[in-house]
ZAGUKE-238782 format. One record per residue (C-alpha): residue number from 1; residue in three letters; x, y, z. Coordinates in pm, 1 decimal. Layout:
# residues N
site resi NUM&resn Ala&u X&v Y&w Z
...
***
This chain:
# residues 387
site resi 1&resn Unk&u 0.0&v 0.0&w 0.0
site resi 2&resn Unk&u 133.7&v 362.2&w -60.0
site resi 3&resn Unk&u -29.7&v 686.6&w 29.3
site resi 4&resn Unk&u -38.1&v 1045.3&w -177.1
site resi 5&resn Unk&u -298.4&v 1205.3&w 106.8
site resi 6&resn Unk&u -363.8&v 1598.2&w 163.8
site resi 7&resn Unk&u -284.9&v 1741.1&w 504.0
site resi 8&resn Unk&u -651.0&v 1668.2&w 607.4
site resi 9&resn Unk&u -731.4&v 1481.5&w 931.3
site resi 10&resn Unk&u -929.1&v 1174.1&w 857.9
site resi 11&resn Unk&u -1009.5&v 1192.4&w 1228.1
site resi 12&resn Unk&u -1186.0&v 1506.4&w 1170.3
site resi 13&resn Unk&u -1327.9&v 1401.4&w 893.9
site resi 14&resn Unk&u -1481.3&v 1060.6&w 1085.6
site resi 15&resn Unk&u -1838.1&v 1180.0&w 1172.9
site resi 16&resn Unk&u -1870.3&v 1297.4&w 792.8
site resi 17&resn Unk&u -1799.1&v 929.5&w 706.3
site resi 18&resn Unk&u -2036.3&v 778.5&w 922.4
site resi 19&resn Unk&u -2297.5&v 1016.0&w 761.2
site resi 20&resn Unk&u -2148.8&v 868.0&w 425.4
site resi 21&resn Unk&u -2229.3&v 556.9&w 507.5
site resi 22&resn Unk&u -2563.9&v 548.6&w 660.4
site resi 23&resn Unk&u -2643.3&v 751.1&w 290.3
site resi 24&resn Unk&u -2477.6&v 443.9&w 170.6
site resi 25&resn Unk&u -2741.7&v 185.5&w 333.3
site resi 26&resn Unk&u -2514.6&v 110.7&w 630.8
site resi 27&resn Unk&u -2630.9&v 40.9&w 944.6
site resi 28&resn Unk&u -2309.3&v 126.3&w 1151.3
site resi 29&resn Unk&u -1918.5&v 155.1&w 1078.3
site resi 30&resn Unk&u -1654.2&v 119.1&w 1331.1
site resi 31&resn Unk&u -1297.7&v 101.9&w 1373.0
site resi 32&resn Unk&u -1054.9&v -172.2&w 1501.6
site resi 33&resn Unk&u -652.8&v -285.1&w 1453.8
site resi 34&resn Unk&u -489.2&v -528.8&w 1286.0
site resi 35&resn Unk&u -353.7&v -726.8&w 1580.0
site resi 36&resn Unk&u -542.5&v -1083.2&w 1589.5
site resi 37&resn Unk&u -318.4&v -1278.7&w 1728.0
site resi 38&resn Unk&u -512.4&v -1359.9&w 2080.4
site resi 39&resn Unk&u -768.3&v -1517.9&w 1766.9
site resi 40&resn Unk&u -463.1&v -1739.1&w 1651.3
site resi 41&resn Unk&u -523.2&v -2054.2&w 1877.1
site resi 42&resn Unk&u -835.1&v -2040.1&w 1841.4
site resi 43&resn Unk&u -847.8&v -2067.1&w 1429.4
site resi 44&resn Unk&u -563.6&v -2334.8&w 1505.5
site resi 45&resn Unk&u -791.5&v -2574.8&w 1681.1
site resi 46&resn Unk&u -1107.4&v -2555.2&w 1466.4
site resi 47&resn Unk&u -923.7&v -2604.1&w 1145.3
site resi 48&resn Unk&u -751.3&v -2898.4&w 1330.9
site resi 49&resn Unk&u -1075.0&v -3060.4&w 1435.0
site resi 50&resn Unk&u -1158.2&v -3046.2&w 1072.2
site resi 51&resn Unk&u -1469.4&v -2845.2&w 1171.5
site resi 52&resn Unk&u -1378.2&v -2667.3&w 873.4
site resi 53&resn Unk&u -1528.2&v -2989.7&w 637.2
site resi 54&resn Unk&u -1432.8&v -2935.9&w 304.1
site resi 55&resn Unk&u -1391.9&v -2553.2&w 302.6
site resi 56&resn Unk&u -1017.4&v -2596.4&w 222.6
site resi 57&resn Unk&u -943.4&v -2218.0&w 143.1
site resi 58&resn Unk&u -1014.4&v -2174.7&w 554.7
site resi 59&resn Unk&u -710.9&v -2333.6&w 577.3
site resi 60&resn Unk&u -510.6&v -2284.8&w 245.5
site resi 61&resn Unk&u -381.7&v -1879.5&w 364.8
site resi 62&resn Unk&u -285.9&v -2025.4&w 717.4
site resi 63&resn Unk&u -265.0&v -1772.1&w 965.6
site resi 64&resn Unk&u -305.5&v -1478.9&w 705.7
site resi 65&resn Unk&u -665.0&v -1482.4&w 824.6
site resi 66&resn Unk&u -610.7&v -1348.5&w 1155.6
site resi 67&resn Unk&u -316.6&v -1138.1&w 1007.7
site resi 68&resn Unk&u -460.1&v -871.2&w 817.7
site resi 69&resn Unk&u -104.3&v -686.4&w 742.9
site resi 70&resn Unk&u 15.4&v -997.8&w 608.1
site resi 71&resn Unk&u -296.2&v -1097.1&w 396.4
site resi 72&resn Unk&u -281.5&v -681.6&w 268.1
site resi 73&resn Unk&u 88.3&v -568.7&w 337.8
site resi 74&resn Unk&u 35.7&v -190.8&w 504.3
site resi 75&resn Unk&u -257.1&v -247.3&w 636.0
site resi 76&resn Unk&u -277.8&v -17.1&w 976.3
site resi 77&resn Unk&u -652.2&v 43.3&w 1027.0
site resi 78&resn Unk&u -963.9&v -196.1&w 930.4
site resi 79&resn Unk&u -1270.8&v -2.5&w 912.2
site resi 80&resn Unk&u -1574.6&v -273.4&w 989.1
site resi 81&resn Unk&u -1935.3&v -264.2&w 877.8
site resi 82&resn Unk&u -2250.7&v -343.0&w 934.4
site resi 83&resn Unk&u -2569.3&v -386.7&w 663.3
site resi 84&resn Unk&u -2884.3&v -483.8&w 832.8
site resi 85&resn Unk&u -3095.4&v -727.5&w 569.4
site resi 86&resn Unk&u -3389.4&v -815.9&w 656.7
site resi 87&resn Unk&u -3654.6&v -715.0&w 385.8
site resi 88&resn Unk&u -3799.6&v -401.0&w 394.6
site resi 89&resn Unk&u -4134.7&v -474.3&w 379.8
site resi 90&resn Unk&u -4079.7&v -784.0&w 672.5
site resi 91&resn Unk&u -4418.4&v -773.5&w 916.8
site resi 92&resn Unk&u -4379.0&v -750.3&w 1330.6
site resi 93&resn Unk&u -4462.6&v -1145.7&w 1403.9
site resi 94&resn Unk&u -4194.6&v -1250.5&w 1113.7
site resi 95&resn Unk&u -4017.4&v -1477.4&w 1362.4
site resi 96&resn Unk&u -4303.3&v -1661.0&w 1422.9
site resi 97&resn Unk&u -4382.1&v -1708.8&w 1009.9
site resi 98&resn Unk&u -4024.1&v -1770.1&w 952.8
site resi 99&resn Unk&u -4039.9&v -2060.2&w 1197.4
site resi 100&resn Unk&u -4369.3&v -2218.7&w 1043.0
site resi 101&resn Unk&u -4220.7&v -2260.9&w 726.6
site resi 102&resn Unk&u -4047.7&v -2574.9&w 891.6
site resi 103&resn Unk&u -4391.5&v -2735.2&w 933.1
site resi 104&resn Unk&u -4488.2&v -2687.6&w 611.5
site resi 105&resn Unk&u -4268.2&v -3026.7&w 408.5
site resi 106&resn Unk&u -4414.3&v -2877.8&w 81.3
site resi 107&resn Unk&u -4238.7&v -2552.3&w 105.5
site resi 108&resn Unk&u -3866.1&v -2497.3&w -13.8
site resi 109&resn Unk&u -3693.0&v -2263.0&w 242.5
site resi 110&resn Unk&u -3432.5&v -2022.5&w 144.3
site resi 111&resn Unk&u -3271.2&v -1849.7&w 419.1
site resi 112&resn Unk&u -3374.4&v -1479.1&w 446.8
site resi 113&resn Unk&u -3034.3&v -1336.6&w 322.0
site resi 114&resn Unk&u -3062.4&v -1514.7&w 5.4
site resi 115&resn Unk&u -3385.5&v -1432.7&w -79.1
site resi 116&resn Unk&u -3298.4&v -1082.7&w -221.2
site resi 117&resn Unk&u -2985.4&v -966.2&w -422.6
site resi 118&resn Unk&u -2632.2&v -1104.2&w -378.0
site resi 119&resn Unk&u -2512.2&v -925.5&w -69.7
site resi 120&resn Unk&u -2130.4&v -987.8&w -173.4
site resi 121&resn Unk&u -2208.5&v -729.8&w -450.8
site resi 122&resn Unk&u -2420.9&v -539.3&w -269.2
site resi 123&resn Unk&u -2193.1&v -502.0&w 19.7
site resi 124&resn Unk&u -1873.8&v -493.5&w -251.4
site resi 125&resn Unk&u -2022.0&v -173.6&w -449.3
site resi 126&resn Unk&u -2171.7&v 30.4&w -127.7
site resi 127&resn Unk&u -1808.2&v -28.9&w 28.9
site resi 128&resn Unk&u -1629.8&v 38.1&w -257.3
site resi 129&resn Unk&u -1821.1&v 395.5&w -272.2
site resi 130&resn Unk&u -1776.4&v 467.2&w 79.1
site resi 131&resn Unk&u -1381.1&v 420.5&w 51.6
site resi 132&resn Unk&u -1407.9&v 657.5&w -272.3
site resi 133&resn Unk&u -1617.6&v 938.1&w -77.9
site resi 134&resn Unk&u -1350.7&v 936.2&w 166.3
site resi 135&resn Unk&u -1041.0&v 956.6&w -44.6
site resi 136&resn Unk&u -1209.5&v 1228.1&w -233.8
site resi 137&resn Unk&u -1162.8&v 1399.1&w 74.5
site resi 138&resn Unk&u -853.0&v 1350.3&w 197.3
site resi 139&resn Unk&u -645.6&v 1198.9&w -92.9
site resi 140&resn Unk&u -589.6&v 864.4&w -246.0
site resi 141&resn Unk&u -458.9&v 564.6&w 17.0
site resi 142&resn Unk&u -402.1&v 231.3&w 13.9
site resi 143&resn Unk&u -692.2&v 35.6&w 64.5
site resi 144&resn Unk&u -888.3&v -318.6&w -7.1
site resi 145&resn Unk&u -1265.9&v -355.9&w 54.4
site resi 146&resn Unk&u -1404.0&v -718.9&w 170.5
site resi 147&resn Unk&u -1722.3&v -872.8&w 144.1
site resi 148&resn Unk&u -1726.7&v -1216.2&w 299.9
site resi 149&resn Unk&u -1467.3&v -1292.9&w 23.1
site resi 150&resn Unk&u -1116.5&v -1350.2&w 107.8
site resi 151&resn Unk&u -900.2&v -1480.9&w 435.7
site resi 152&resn Unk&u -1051.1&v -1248.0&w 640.0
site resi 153&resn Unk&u -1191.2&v -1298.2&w 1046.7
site resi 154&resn Unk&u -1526.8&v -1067.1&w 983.6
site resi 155&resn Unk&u -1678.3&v -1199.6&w 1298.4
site resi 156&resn Unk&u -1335.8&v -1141.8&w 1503.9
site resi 157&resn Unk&u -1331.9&v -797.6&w 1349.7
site resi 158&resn Unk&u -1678.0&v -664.9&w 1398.4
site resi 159&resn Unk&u -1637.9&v -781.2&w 1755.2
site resi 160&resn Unk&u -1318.2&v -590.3&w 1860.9
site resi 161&resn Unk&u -1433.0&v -334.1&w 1666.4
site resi 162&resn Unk&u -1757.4&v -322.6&w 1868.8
site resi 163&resn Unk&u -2006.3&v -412.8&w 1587.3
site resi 164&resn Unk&u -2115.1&v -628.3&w 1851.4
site resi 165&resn Unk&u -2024.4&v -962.5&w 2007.1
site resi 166&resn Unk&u -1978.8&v -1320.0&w 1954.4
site resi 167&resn Unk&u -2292.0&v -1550.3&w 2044.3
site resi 168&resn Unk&u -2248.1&v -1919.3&w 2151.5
site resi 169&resn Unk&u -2405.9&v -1954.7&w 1772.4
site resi 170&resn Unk&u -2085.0&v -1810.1&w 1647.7
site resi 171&resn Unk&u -2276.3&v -1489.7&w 1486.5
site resi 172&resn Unk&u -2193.5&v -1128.0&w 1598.3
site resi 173&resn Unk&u -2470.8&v -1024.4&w 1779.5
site resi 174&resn Unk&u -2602.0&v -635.1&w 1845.4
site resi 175&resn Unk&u -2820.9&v -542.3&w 2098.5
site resi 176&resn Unk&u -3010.8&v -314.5&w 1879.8
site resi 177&resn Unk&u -2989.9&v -533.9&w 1577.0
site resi 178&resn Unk&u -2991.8&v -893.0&w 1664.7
site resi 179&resn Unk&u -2766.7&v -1067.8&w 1403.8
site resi 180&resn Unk&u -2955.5&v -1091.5&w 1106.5
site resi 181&resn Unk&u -2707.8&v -864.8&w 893.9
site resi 182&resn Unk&u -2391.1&v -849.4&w 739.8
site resi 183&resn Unk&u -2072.5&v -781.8&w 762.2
site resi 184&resn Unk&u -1799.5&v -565.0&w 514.6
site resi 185&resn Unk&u -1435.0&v -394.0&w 563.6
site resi 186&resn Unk&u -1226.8&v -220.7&w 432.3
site resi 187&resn Unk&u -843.3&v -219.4&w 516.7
site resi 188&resn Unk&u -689.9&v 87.1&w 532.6
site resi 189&resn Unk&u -321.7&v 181.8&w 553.8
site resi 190&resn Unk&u -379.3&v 452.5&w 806.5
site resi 191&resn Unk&u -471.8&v 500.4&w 1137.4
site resi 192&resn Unk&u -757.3&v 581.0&w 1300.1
site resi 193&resn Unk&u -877.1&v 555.9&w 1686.6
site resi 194&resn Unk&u -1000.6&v 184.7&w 1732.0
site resi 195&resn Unk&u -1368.1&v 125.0&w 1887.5
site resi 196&resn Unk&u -1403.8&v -95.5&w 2235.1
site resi 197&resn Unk&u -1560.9&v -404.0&w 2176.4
site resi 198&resn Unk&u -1919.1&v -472.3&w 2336.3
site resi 199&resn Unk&u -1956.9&v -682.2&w 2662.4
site resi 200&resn Unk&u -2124.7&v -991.1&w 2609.8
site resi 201&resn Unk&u -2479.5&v -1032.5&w 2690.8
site resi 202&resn Unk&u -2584.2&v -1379.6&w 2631.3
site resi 203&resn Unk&u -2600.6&v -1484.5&w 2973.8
site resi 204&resn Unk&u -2700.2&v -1834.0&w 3081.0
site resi 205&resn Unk&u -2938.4&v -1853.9&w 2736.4
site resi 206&resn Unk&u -2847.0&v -2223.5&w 2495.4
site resi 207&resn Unk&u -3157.7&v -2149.9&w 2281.7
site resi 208&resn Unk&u -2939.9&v -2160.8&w 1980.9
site resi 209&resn Unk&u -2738.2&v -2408.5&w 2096.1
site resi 210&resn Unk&u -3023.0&v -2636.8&w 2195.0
site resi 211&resn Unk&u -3266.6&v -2614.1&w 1913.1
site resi 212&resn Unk&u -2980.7&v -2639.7&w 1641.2
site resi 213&resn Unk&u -3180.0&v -2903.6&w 1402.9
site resi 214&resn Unk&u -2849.0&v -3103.7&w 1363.3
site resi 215&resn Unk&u -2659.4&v -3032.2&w 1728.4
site resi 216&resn Unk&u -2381.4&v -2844.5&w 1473.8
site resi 217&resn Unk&u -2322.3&v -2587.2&w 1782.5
site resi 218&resn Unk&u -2088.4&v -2827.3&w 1969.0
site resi 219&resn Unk&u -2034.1&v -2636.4&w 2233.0
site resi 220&resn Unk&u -2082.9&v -2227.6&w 2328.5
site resi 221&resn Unk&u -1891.4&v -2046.1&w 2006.8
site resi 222&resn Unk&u -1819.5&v -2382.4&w 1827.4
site resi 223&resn Unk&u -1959.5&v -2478.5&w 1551.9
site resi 224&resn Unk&u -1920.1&v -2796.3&w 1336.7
site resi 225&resn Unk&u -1944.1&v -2658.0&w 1026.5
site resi 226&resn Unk&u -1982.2&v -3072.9&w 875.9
site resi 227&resn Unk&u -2321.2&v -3080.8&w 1075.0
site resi 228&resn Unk&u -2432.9&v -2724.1&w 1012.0
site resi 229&resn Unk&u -2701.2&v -2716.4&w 777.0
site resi 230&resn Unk&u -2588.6&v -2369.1&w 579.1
site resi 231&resn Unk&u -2257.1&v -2549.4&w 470.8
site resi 232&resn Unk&u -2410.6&v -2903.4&w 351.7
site resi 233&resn Unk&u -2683.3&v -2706.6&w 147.8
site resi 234&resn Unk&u -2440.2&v -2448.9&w 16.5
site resi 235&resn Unk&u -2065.4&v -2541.8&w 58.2
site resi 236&resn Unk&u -2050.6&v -2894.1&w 99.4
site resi 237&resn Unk&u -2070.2&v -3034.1&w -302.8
site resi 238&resn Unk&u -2094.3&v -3407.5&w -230.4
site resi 239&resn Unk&u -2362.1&v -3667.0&w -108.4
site resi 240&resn Unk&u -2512.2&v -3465.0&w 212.0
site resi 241&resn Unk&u -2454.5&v -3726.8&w 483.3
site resi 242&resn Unk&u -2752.8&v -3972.6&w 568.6
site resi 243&resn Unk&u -2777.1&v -3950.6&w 906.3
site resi 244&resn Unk&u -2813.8&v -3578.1&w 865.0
site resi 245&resn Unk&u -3033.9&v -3592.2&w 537.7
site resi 246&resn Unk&u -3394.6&v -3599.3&w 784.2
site resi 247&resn Unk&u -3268.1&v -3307.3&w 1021.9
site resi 248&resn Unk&u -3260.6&v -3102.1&w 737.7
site resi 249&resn Unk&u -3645.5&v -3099.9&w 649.2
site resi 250&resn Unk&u -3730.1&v -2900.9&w 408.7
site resi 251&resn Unk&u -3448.6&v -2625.7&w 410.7
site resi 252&resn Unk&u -3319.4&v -2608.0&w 86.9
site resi 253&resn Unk&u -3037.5&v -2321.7&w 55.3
site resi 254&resn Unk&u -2902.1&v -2198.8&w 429.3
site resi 255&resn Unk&u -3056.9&v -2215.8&w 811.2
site resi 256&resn Unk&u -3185.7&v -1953.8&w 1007.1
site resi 257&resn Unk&u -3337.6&v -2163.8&w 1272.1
site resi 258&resn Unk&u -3027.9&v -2046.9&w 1548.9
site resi 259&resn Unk&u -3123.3&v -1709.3&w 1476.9
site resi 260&resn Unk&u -3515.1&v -1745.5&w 1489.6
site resi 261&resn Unk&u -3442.3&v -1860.2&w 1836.1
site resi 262&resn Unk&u -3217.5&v -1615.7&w 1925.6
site resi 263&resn Unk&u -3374.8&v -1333.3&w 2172.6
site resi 264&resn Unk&u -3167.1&v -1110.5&w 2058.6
site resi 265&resn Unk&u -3382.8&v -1102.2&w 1697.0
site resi 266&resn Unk&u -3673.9&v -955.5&w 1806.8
site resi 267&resn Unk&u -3493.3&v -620.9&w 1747.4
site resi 268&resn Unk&u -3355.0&v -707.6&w 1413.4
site resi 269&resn Unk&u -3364.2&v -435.4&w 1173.3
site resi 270&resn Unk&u -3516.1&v -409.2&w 803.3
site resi 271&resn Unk&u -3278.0&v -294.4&w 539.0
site resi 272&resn Unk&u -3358.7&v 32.2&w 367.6
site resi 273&resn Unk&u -3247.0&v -102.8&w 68.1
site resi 274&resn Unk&u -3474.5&v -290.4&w -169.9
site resi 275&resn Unk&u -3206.7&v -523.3&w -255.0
site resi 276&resn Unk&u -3274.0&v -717.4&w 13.1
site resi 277&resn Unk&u -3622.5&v -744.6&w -79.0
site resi 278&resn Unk&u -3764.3&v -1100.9&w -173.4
site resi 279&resn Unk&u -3738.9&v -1179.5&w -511.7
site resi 280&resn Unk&u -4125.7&v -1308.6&w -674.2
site resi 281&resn Unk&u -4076.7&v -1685.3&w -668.8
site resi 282&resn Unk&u -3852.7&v -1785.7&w -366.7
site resi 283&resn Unk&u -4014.0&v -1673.5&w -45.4
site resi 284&resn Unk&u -4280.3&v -1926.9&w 2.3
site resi 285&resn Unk&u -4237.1&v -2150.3&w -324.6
site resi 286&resn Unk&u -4308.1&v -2506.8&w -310.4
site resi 287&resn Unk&u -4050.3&v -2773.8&w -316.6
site resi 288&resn Unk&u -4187.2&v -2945.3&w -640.5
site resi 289&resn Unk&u -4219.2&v -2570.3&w -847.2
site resi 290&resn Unk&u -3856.7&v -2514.7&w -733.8
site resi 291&resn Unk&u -3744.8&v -2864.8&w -839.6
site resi 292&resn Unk&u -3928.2&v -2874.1&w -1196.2
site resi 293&resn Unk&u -3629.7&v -2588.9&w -1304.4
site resi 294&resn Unk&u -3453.1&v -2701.7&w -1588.7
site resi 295&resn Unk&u -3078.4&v -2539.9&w -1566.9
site resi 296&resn Unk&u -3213.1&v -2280.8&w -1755.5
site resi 297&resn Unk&u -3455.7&v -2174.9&w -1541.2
site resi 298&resn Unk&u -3229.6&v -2197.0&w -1256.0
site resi 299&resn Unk&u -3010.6&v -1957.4&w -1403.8
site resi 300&resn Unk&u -3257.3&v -1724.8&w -1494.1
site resi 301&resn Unk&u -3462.7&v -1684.4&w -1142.1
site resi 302&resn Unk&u -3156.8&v -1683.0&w -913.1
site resi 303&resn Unk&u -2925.3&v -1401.9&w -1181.1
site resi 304&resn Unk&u -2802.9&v -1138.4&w -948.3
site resi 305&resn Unk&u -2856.9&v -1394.8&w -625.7
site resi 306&resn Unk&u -2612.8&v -1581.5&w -432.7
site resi 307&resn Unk&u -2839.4&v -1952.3&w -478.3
site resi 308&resn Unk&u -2644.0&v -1899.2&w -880.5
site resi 309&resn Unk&u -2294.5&v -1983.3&w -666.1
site resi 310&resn Unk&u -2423.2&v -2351.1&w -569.6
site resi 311&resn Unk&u -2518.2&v -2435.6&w -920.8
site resi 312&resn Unk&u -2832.3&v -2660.6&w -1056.5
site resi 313&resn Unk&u -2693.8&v -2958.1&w -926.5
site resi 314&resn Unk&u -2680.2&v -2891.1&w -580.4
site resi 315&resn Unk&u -2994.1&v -2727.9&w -584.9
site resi 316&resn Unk&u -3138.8&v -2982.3&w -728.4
site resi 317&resn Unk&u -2967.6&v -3229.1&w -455.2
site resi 318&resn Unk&u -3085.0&v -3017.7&w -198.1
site resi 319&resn Unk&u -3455.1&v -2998.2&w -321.1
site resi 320&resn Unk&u -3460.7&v -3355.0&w -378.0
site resi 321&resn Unk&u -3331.8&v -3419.8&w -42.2
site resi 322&resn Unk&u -3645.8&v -3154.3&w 95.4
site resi 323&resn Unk&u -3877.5&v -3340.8&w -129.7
site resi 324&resn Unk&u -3760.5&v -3721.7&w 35.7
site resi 325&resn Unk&u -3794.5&v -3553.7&w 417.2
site resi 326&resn Unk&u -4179.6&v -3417.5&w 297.0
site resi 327&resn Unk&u -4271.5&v -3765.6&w 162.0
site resi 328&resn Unk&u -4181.2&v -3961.0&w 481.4
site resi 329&resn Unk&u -4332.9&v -3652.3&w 687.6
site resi 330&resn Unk&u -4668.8&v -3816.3&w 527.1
site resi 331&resn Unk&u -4587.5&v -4163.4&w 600.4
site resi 332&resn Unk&u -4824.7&v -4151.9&w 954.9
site resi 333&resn Unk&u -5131.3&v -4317.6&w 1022.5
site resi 334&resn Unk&u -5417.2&v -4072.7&w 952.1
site resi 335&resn Unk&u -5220.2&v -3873.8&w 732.7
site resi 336&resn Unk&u -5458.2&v -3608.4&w 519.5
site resi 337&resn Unk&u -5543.7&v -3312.8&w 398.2
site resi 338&resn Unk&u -5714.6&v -3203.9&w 686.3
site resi 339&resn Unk&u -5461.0&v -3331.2&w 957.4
site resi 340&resn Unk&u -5101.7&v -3238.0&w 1107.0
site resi 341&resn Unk&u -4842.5&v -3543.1&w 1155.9
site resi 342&resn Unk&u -4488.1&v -3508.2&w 1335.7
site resi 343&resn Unk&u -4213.1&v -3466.4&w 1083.5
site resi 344&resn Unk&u -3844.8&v -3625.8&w 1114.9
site resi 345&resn Unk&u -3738.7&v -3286.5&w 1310.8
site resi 346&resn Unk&u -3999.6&v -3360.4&w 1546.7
site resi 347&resn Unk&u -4211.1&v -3072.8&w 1476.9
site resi 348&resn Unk&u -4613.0&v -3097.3&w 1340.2
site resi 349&resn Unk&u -4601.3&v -3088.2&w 985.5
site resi 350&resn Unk&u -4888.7&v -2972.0&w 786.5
site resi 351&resn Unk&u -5013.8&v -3298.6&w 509.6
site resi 352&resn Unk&u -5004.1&v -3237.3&w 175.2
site resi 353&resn Unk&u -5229.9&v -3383.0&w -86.8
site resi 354&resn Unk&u -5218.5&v -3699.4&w -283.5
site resi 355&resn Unk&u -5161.4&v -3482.3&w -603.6
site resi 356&resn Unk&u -4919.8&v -3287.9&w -484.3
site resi 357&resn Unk&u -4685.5&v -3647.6&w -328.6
site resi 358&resn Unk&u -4730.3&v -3778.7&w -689.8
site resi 359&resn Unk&u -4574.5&v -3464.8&w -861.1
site resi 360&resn Unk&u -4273.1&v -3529.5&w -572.3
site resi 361&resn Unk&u -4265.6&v -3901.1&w -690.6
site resi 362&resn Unk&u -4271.2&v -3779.5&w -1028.9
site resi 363&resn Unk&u -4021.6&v -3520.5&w -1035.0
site resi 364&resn Unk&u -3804.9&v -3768.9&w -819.1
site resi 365&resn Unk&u -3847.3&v -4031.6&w -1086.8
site resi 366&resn Unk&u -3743.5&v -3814.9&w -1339.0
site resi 367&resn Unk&u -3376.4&v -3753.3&w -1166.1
site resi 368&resn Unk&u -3315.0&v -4072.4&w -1150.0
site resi 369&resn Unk&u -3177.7&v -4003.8&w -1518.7
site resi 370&resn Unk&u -2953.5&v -3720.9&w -1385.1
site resi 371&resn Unk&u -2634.5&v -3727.4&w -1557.1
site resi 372&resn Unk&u -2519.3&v -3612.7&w -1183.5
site resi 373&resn Unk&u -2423.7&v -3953.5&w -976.7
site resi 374&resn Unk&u -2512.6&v -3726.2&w -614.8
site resi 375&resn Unk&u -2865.4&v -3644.6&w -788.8
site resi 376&resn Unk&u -2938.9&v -3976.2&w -900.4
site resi 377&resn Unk&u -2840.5&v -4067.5&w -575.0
site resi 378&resn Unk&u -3044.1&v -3805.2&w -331.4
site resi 379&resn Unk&u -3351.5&v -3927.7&w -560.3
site resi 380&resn Unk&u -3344.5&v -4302.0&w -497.3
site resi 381&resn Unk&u -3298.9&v -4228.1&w -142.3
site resi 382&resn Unk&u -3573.6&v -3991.9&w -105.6
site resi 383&resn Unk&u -3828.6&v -4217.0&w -338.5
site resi 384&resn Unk&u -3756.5&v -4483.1&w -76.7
site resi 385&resn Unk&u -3902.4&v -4263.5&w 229.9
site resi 386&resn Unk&u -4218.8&v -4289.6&w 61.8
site resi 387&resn Unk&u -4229.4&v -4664.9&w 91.6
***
């Protein structure tokens, strides 16, 4: 990094850029260091407990990722921010409808942040202007804006920073804000005064911990990301693990369910950006609309989203997989259209119809031609929970 700046004191110039960036769609910026090494051990021992699954590039830059001046030489400062997401038009009891999706085996569920535009370019673009807006100011300086996209400890950094702090869930959690937002920064090679980092407020609470649908929160702040149902719908490329395949209902890109049960989220904030907003087609769609997509299709409804980064395949994988746990959610005694049974997850699942369990079976059927061996596979298996 190398610097040309004016003689002008970013430091005086600080409450302008926090104006810039609530103009920008930000919910709050903050300062922190580059100094991670008390994160160090900690990286260390979850990489070695191969909690990392197959997310390789956690471990490829080694300890770059709690190094920032190492993973962008020059670095002095990390400015850290905040973009609340939930949709603007998101009603007072949404909790509570979020959560009955789960009883519903017919419906595909997309976790909220997906439902809208792809927040990496969101994020990327609003950051991007921010950093201009302030060298416009003061001078060109060496710089390099993140977006959940590179070696980078965002949680670690909001936290010191004072974003807010670490729940037993893993997320960065505000007391104003819940955690249903993200997270951007932008590395500076200058410094500015750092922010303190929130206390904790968690307290005795294991909601998230305890109501995990796959127990991936081992313990308070670990998670197992080989259990956790975000990475096997979205990172994890292979067979999704058996044992697993039921816990996952009908979830078919990302989990909120830690976060519906956090406290914290009742005061979650909507975005003021229409970005965010549910795109016609996702929120709500059934799993056998969603799983009659031809690749075409596919790439058409999810252009602009981040569902395009997982590909038809594993979408189709993962709907196949919801449409197997909403065929043996039917299998009870008494089953109708009229009745509630009790799901694998153990929740009361709302019956579907015999025409809509044939257009499953159908659909199913028709994978079984995949020219993907994991889709042929996911079908066969869920056409047998029907039986």
């Amino acid at each position: 990094m190398t610097a040309f700046r004016t003689q002008i004191d970013p430091l005086l110039l600080w409450p302008q850029v926090q104006t810039w960036a609530r103009e920008l769609g930000f919910s709050q910026i903050a300062v922190t260091g580059v100094d991670l090494s008390t994160a160090e051990s900690g990286l260390l021992a979850w990489l070695a407990a191969g909690f990392h699954g197959n997310m390789d590039y956690m471990a490829a830059h080694g300890l770059k990722r709690a190094r920032p001046a190492e993973l962008v030489p020059g670095t002095v400062s990390v400015i850290t921010a905040r973009m609340d997401y939930l949709p603007m038009n998101t009603g007072d009891d949404w909790v509570s409808e979020e959560t009955a999706r789960a009883a519903r085996p017919g419906e595909a569920v997309v976790s909220l942040y997906a439902r809208g535009r792809d927040y990496h370019k969101v994020l990327r673009n609003r950051m991007q202007k921010l950093q201009k807006k302030f060298a416009d100011a003061i001078g060109p300086f060496g710089h390099r804006v993140f977006t959940d996209s590179a070696p980078v400890l965002e949680a670690e950094l909001a936290r010191r920073s004072g974003l807010g702090w670490r729940g037993k869930n893993t997320l960065v959690l505000q007391r104003e804000a819940g955690s249903m937002f993200f997270l951007g920064e932008l590395f500076i090679d200058f410094a500015l005064p750092h922010n303190e980092p929130l206390t904790t407020h968690c307290g005795q609470c294991t909601a998230c911990i305890d109501l995990c649908p796959t127990a991936a929160i081992v313990a308070p702040h670990q998670l197992d990301a080989r259990r956790c149902i975000s990475y096997l719908t979205i990172e994890h490329d292979g067979p999704i693990p058996t044992e697993l395949r039921p816990l996952i209902g009908n979830r078919i890109y990302g989990c909120d369910e830690c976060q519906l049960v956090c406290p914290w989220n009742k005061y979650a904030q909507r975005s003021i950006l229409p970005d965010f907003n549910s795109r016609q087609g996702l929120a709500g769609a059934s799993v056998a609309a969603l799983l009659a997509w031809d690749e075409a299709e596919f790439l058409r409804h999810t252009e602009g989203s981040a569902i395009r980064r997982i590909g038809h395949v594993r979408w189709l994988r993962n709907l196949a997989l919801a449409a197997g746990n909403a065929l043996a959610a039917q299998r009870h005694p008494g089953a109708d259209e009229d009745s509630a049974t009790s799901n694998p997850t153990g929740t009361m699942s709302v019956a579907m119809s015999a025409i809509e369990l044939q257009q499953l079976k159908t659909l199913l059927q028709g994978l079984l031609l995949h020219t993907s061996d994991v889709v042929r596979e996911q079908a066969a298996w869920s056409l047998a929970q029907s039986i």
